[in-house]
mmCIF file as Biopython writes it, N, C-alpha, C and O atoms, coordinates in Angstrom:
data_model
#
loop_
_atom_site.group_PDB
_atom_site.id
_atom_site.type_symbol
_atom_site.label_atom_id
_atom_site.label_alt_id
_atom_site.label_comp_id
_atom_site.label_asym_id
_atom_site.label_entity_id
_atom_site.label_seq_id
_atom_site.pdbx_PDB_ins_code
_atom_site.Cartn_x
_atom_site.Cartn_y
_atom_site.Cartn_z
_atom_site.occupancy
_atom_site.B_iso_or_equiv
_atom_site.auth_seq_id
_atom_site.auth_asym_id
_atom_site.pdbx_PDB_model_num
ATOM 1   N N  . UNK A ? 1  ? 109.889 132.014 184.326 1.0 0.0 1  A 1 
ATOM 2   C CA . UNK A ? 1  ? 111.001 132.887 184.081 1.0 0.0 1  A 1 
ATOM 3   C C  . UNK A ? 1  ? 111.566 132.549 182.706 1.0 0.0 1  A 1 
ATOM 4   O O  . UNK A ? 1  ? 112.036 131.447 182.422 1.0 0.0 1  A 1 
ATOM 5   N N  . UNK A ? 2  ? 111.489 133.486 181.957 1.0 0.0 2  A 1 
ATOM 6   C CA . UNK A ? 2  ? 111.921 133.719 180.280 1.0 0.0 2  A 1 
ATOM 7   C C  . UNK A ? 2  ? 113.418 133.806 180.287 1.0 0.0 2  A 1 
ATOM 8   O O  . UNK A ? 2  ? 113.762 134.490 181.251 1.0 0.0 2  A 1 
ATOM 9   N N  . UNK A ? 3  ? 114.145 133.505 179.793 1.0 0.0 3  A 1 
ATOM 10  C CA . UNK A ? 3  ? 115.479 134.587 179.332 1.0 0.0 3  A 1 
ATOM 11  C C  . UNK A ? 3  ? 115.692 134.513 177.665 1.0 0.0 3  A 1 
ATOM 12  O O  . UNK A ? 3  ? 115.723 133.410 177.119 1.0 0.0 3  A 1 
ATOM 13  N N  . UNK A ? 4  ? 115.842 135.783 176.870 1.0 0.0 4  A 1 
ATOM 14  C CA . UNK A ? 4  ? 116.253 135.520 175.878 1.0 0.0 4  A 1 
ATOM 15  C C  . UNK A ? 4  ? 117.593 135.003 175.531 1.0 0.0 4  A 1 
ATOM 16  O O  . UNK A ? 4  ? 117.808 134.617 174.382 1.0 0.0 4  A 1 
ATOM 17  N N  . UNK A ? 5  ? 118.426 134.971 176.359 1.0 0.0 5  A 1 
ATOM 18  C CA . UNK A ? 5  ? 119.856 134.509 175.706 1.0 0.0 5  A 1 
ATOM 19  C C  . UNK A ? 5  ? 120.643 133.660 177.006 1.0 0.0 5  A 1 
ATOM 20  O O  . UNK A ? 5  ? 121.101 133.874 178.128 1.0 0.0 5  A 1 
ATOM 21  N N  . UNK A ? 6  ? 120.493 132.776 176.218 1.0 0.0 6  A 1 
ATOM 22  C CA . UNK A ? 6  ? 120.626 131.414 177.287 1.0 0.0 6  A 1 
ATOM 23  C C  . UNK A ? 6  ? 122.932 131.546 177.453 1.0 0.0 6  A 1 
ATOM 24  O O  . UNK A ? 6  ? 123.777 131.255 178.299 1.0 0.0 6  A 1 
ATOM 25  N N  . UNK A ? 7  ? 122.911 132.091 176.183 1.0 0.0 7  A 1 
ATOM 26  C CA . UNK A ? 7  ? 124.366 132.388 176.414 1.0 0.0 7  A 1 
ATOM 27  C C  . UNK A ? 7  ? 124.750 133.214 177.755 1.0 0.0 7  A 1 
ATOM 28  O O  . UNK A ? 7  ? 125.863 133.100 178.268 1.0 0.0 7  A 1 
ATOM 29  N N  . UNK A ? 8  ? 123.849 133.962 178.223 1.0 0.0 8  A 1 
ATOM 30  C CA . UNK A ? 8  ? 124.369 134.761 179.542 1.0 0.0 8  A 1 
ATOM 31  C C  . UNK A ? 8  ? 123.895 134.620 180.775 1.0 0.0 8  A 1 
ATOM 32  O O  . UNK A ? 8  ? 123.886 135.394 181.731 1.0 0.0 8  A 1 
ATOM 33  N N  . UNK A ? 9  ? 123.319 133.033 180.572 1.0 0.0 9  A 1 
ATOM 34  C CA . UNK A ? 9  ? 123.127 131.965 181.794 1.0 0.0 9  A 1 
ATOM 35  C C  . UNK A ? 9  ? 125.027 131.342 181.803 1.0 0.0 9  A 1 
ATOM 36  O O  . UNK A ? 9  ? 125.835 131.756 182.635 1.0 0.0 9  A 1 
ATOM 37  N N  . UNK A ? 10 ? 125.311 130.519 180.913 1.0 0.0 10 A 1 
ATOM 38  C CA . UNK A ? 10 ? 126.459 130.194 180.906 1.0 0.0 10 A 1 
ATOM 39  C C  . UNK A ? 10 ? 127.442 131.103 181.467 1.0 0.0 10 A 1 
ATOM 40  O O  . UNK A ? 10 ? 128.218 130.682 182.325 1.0 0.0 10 A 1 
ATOM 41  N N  . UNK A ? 11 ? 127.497 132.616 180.966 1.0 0.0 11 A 1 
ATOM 42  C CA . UNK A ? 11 ? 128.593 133.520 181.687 1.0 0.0 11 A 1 
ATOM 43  C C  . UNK A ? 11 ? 128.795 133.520 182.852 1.0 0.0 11 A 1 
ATOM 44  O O  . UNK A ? 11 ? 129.884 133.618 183.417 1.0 0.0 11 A 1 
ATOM 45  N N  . UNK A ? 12 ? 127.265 133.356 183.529 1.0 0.0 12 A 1 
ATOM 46  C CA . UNK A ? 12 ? 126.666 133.356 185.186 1.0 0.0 12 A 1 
ATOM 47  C C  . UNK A ? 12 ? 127.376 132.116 185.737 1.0 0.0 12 A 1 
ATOM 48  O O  . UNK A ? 12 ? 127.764 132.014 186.900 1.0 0.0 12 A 1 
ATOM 49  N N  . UNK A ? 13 ? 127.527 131.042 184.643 1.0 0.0 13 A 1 
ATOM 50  C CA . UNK A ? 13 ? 128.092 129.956 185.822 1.0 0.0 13 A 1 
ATOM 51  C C  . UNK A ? 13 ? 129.654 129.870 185.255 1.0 0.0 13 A 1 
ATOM 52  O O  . UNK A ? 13 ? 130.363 129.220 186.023 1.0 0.0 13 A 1 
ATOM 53  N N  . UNK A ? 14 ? 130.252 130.307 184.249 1.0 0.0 14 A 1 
ATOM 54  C CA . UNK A ? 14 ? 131.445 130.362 184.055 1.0 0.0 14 A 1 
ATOM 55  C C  . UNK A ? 14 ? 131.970 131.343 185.026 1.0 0.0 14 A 1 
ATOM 56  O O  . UNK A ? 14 ? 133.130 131.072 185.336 1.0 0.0 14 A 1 
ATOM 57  N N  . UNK A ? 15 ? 131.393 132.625 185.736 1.0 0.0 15 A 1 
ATOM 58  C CA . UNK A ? 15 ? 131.694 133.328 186.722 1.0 0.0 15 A 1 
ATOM 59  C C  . UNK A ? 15 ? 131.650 133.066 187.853 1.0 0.0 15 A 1 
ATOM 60  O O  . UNK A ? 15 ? 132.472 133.500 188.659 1.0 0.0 15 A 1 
ATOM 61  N N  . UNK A ? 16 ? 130.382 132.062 188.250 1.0 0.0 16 A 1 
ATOM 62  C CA . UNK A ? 16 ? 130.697 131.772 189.360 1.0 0.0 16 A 1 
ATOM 63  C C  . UNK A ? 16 ? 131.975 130.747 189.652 1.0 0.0 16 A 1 
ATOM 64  O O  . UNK A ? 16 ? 132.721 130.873 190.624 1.0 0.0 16 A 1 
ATOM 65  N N  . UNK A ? 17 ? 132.091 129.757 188.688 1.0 0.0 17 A 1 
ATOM 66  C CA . UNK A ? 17 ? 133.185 129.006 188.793 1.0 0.0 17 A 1 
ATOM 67  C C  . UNK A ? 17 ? 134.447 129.072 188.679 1.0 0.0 17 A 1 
ATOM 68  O O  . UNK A ? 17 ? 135.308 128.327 189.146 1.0 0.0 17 A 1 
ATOM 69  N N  . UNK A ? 18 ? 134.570 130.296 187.826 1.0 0.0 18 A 1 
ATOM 70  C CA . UNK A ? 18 ? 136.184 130.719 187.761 1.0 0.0 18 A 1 
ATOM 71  C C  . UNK A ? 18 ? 135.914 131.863 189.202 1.0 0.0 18 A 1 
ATOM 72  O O  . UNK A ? 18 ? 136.806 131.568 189.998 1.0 0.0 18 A 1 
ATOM 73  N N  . UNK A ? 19 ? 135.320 132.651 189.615 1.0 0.0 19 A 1 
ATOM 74  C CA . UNK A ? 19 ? 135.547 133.498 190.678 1.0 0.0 19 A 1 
ATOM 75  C C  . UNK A ? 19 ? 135.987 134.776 190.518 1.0 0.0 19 A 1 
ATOM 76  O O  . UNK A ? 19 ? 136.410 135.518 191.404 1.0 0.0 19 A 1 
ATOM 77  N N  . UNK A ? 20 ? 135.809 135.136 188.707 1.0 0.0 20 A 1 
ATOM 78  C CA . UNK A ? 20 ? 135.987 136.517 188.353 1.0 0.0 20 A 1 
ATOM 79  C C  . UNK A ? 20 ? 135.244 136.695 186.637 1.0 0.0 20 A 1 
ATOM 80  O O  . UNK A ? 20 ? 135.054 135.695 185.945 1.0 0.0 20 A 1 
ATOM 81  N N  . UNK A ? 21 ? 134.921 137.994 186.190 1.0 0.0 21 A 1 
ATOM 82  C CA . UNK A ? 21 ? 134.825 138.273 185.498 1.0 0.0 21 A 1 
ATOM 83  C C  . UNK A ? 21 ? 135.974 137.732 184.165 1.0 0.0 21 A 1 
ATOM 84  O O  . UNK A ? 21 ? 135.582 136.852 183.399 1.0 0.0 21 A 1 
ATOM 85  N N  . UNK A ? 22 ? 136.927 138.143 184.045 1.0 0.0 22 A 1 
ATOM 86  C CA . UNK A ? 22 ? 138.473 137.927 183.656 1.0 0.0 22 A 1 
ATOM 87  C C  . UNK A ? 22 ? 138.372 136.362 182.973 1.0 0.0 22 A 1 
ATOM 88  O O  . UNK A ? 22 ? 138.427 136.041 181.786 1.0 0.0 22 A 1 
ATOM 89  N N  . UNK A ? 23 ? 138.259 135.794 183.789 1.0 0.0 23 A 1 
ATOM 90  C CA . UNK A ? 23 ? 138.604 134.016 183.897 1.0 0.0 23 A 1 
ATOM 91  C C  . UNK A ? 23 ? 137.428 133.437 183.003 1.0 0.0 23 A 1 
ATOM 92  O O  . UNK A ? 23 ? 137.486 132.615 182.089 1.0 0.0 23 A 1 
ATOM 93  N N  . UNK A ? 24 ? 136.140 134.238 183.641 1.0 0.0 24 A 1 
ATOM 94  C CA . UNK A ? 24 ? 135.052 133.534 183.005 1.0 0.0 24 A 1 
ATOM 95  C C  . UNK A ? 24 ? 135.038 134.168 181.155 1.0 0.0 24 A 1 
ATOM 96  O O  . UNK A ? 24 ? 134.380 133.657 180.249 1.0 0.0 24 A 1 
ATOM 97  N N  . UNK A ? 25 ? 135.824 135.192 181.054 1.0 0.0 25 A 1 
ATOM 98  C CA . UNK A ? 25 ? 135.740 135.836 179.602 1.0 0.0 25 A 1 
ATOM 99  C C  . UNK A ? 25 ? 136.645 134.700 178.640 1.0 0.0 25 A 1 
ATOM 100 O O  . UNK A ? 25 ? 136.534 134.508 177.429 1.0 0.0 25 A 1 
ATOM 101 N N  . UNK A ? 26 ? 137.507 134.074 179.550 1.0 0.0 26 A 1 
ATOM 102 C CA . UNK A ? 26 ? 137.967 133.697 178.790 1.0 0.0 26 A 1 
ATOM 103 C C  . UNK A ? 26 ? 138.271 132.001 178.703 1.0 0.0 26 A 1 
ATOM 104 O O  . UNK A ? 26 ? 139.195 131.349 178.217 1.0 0.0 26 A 1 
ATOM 105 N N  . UNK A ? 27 ? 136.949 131.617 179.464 1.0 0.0 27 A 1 
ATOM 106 C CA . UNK A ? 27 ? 136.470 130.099 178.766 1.0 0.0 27 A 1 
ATOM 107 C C  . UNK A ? 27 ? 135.973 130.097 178.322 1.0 0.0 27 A 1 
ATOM 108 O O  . UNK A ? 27 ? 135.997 129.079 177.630 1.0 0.0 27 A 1 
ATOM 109 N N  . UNK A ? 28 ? 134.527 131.335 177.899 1.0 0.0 28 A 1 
ATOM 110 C CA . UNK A ? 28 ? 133.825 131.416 177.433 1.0 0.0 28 A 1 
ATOM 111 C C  . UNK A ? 28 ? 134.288 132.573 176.060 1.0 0.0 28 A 1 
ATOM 112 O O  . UNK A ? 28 ? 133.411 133.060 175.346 1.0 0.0 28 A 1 
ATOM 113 N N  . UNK A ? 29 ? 135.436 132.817 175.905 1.0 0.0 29 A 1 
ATOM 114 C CA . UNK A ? 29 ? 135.972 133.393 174.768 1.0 0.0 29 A 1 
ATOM 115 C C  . UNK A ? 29 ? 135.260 134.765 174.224 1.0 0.0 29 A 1 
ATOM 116 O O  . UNK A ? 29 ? 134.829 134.995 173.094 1.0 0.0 29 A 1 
ATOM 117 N N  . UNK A ? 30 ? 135.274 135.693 175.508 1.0 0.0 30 A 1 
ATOM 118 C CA . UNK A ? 30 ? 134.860 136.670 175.639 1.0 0.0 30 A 1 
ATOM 119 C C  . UNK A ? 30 ? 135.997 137.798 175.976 1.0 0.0 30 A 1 
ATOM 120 O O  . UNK A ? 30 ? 137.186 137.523 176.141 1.0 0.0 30 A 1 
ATOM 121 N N  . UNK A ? 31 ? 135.513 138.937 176.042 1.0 0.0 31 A 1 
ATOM 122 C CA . UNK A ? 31 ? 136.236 140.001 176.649 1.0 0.0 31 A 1 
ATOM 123 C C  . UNK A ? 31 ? 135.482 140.177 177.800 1.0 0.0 31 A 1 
ATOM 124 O O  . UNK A ? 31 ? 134.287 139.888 177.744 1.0 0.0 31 A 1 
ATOM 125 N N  . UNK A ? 32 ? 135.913 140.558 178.737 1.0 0.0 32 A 1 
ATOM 126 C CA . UNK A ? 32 ? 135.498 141.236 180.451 1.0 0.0 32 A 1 
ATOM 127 C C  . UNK A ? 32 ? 134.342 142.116 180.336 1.0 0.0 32 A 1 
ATOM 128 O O  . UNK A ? 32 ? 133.260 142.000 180.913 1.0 0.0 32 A 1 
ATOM 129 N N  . UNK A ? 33 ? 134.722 143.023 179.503 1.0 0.0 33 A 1 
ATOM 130 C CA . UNK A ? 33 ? 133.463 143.915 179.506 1.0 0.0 33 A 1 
ATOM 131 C C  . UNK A ? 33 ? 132.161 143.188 178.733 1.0 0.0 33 A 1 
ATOM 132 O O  . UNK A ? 33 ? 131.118 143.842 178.712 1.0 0.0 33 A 1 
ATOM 133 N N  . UNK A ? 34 ? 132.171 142.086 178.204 1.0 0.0 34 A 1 
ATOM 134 C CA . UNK A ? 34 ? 130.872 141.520 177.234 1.0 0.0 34 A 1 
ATOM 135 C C  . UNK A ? 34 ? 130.692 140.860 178.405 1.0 0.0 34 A 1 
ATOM 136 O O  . UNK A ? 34 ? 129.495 141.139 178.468 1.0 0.0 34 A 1 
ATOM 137 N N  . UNK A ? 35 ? 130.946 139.972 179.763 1.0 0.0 35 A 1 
ATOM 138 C CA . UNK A ? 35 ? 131.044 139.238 181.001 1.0 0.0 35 A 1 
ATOM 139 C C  . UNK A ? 35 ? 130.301 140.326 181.570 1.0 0.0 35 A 1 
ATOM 140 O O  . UNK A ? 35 ? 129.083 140.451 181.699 1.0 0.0 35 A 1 
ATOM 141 N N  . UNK A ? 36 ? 131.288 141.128 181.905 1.0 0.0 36 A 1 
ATOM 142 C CA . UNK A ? 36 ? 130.426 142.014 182.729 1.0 0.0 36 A 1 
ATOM 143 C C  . UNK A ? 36 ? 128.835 142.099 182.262 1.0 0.0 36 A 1 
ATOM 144 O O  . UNK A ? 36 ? 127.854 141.625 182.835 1.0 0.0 36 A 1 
ATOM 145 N N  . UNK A ? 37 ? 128.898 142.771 181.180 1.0 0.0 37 A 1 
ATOM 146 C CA . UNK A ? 37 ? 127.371 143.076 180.804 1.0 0.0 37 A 1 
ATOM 147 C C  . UNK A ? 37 ? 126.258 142.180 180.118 1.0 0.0 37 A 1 
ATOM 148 O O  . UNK A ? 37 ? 125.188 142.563 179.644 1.0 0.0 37 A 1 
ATOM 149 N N  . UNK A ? 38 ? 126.822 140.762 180.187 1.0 0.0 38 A 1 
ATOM 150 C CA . UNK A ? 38 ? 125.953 139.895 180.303 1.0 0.0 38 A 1 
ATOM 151 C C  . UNK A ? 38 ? 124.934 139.348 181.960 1.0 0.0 38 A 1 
ATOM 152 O O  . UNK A ? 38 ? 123.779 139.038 182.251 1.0 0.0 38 A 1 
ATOM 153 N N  . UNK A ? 39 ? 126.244 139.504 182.631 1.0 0.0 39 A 1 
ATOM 154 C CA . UNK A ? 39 ? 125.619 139.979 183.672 1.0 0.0 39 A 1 
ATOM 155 C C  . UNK A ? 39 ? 124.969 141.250 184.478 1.0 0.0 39 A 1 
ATOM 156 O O  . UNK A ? 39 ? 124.562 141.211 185.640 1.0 0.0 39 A 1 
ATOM 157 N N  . UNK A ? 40 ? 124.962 142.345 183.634 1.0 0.0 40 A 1 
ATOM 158 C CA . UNK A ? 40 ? 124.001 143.227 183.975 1.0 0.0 40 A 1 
ATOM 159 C C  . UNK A ? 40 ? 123.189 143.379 183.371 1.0 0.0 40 A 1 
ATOM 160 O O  . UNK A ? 40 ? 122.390 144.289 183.595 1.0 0.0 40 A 1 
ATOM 161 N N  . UNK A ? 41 ? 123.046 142.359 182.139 1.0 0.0 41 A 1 
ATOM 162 C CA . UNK A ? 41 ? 121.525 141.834 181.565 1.0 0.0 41 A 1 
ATOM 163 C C  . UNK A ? 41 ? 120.642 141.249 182.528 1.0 0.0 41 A 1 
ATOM 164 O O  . UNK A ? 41 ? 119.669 141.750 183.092 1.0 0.0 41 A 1 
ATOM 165 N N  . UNK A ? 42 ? 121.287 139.779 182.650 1.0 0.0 42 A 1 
ATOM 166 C CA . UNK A ? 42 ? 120.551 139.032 183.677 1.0 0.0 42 A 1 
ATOM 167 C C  . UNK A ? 42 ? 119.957 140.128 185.231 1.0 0.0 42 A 1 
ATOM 168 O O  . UNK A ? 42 ? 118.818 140.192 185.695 1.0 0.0 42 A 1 
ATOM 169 N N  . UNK A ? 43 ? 120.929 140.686 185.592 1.0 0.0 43 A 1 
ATOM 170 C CA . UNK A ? 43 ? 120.166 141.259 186.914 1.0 0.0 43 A 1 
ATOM 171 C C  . UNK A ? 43 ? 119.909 142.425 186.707 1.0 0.0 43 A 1 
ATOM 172 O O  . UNK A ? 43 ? 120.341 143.022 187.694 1.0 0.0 43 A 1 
ATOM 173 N N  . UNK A ? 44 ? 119.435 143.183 185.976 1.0 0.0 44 A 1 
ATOM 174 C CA . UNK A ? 44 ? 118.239 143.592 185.227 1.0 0.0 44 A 1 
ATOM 175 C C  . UNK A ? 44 ? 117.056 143.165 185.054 1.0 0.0 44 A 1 
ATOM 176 O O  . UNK A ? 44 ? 115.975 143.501 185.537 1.0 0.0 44 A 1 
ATOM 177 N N  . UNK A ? 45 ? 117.619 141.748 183.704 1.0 0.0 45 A 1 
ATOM 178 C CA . UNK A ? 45 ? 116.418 141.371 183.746 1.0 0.0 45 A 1 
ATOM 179 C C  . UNK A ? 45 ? 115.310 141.003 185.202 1.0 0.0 45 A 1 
ATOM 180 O O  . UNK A ? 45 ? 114.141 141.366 185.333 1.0 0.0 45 A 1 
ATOM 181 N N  . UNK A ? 46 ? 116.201 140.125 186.229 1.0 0.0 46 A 1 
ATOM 182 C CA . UNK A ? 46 ? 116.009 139.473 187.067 1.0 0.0 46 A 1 
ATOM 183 C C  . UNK A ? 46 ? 115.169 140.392 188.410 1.0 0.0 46 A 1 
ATOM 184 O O  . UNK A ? 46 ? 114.222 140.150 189.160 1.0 0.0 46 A 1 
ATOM 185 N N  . UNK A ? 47 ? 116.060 141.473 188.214 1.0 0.0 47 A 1 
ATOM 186 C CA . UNK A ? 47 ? 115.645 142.918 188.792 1.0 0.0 47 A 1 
ATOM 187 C C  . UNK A ? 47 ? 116.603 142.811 190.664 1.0 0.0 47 A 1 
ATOM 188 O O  . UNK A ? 47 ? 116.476 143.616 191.586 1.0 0.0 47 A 1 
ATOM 189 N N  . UNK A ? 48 ? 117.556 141.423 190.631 1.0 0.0 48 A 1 
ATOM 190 C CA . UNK A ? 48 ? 118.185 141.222 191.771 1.0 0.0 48 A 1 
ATOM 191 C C  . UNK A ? 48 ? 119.875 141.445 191.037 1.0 0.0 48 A 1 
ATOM 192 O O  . UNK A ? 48 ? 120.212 141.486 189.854 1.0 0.0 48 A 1 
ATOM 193 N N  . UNK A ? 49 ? 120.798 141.572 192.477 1.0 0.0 49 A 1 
ATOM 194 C CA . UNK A ? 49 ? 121.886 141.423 192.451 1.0 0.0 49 A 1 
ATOM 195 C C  . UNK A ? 49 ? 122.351 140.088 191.882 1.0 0.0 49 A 1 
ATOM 196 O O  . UNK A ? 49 ? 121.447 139.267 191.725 1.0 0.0 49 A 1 
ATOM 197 N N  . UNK A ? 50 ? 123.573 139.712 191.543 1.0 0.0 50 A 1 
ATOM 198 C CA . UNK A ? 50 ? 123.993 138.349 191.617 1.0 0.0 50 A 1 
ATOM 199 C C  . UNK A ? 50 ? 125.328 138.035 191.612 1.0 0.0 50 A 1 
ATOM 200 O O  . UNK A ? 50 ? 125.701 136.897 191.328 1.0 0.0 50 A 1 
ATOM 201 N N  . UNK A ? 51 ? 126.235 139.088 191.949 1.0 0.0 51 A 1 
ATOM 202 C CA . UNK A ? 51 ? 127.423 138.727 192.277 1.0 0.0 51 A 1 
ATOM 203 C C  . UNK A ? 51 ? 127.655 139.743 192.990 1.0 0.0 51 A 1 
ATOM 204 O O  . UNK A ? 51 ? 127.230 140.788 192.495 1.0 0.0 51 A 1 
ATOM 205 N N  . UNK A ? 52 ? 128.233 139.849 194.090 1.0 0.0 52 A 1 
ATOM 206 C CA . UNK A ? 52 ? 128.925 140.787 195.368 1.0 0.0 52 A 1 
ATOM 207 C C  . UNK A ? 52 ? 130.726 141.229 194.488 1.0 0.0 52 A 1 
ATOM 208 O O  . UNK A ? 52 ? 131.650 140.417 194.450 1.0 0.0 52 A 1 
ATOM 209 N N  . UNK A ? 53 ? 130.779 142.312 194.036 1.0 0.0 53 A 1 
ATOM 210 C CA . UNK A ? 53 ? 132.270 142.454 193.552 1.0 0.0 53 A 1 
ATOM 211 C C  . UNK A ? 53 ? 133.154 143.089 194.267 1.0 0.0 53 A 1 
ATOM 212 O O  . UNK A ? 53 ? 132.818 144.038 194.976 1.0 0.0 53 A 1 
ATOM 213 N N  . UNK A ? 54 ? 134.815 142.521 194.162 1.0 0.0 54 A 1 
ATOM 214 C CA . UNK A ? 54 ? 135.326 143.209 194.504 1.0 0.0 54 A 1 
ATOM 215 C C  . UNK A ? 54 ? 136.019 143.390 193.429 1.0 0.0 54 A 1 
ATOM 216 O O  . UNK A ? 54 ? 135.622 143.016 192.325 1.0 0.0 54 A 1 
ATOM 217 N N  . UNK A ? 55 ? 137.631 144.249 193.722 1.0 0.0 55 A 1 
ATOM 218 C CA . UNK A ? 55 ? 138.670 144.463 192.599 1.0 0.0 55 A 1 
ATOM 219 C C  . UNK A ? 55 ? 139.590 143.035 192.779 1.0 0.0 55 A 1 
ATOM 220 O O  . UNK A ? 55 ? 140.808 143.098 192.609 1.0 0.0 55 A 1 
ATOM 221 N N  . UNK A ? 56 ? 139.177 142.227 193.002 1.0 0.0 56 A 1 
ATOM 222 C CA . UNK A ? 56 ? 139.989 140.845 193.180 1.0 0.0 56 A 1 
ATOM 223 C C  . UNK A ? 56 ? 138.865 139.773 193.023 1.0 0.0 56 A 1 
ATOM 224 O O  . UNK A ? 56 ? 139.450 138.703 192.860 1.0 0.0 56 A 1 
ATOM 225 N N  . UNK A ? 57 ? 137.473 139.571 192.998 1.0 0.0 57 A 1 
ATOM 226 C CA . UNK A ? 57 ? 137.194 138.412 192.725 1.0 0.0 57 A 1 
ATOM 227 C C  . UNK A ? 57 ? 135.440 139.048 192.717 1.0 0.0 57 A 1 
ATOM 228 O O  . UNK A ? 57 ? 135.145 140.227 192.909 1.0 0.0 57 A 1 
ATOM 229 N N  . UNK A ? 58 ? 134.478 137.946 192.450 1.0 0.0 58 A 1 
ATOM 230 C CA . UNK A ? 58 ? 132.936 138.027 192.348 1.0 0.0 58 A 1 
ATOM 231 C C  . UNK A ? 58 ? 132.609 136.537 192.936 1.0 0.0 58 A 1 
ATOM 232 O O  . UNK A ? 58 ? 132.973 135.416 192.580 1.0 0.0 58 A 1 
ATOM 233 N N  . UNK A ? 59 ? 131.768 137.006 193.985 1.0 0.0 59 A 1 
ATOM 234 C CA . UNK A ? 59 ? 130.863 135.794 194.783 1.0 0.0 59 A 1 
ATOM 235 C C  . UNK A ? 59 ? 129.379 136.134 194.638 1.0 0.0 59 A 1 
ATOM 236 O O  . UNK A ? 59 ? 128.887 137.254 194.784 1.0 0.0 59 A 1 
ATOM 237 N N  . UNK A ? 60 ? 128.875 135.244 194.395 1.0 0.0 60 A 1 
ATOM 238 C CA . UNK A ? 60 ? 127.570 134.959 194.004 1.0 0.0 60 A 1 
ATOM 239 C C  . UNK A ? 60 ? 127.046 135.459 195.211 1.0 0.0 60 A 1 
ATOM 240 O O  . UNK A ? 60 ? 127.601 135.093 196.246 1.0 0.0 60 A 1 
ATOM 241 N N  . UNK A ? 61 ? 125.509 136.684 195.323 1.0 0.0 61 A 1 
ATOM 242 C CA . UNK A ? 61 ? 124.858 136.606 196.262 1.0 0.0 61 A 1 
ATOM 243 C C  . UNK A ? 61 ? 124.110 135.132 196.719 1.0 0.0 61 A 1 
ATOM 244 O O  . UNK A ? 61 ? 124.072 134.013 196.209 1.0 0.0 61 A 1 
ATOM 245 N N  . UNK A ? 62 ? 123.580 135.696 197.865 1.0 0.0 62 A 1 
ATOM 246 C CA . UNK A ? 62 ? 122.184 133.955 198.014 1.0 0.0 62 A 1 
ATOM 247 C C  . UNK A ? 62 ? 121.367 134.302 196.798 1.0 0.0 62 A 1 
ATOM 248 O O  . UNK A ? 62 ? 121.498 133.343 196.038 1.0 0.0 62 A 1 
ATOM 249 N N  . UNK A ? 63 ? 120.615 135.174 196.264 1.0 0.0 63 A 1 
ATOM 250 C CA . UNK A ? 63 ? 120.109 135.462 194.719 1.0 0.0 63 A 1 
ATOM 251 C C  . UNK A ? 63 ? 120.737 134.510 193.603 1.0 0.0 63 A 1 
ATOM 252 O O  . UNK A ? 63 ? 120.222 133.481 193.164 1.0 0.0 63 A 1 
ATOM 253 N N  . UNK A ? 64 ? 122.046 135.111 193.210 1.0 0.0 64 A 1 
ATOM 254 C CA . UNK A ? 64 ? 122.943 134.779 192.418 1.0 0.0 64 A 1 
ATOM 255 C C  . UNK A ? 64 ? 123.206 132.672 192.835 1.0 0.0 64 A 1 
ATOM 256 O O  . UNK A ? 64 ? 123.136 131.755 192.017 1.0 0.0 64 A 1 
ATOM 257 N N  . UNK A ? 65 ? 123.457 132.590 194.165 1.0 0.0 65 A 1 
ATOM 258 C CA . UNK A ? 65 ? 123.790 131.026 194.304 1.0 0.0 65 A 1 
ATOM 259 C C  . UNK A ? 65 ? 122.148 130.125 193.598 1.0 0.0 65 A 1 
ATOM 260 O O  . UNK A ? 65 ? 122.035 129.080 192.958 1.0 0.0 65 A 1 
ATOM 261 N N  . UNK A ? 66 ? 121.323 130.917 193.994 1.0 0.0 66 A 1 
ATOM 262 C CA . UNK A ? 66 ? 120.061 130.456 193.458 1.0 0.0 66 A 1 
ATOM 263 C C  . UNK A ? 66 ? 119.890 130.142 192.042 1.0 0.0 66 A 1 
ATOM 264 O O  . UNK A ? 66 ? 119.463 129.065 191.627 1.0 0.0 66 A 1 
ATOM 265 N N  . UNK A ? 67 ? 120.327 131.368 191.148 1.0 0.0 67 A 1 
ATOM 266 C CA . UNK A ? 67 ? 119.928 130.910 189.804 1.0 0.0 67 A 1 
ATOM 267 C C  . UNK A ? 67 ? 120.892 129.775 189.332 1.0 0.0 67 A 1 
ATOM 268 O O  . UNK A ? 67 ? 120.593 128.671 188.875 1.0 0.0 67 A 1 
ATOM 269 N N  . UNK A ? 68 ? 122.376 130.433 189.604 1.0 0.0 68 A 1 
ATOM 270 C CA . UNK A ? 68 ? 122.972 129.058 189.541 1.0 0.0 68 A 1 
ATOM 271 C C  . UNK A ? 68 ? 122.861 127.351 189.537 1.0 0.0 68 A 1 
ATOM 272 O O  . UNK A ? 68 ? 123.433 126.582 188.765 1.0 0.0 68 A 1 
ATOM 273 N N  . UNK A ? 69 ? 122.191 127.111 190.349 1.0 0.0 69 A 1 
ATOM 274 C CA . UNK A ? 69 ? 121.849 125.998 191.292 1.0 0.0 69 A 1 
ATOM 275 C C  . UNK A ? 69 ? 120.652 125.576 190.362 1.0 0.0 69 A 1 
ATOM 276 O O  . UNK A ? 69 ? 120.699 124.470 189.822 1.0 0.0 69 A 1 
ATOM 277 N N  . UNK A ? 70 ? 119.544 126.442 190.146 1.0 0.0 70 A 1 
ATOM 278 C CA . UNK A ? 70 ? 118.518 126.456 189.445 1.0 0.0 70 A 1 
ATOM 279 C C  . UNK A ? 70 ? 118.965 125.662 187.734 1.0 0.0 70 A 1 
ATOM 280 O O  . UNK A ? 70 ? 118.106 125.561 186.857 1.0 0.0 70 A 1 
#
């Protein structure tokens, strides 16, 4: 498994650890929408889900806990 931009591995675990889009933009000194669509790079690329959203928070699928962990 390739990824070109290892920066939107980091978003993946700054999201899972803060528990939102929002939070993770801004340890990682982003805006929400560049968060967001770093993660709809990755699961794209990946061709799986990886966060379950709501309008209050993002939990990692079992997919998503995987790459993490990985």
């Amino acid at each position: 498994m390739k990824f070109d931009n290892l920066a939107d591995l980091k978003v993946l675990v700054a999201a899972a650890e803060t528990g939102g889009f929002t939070p993770a933009g801004r340890r990682c000194g982003l805006s929400t929408a560049a968060v967001s669509a770093a993660i709809k790079r990755l699961e794209t690329s990946l061709g799986v889900r990886l966060f379950e959203r709501s309008t209050r928070s993002v939990q990692p699928t079992q997919e998503g806990r995987v790459m993490i962990d990985h």
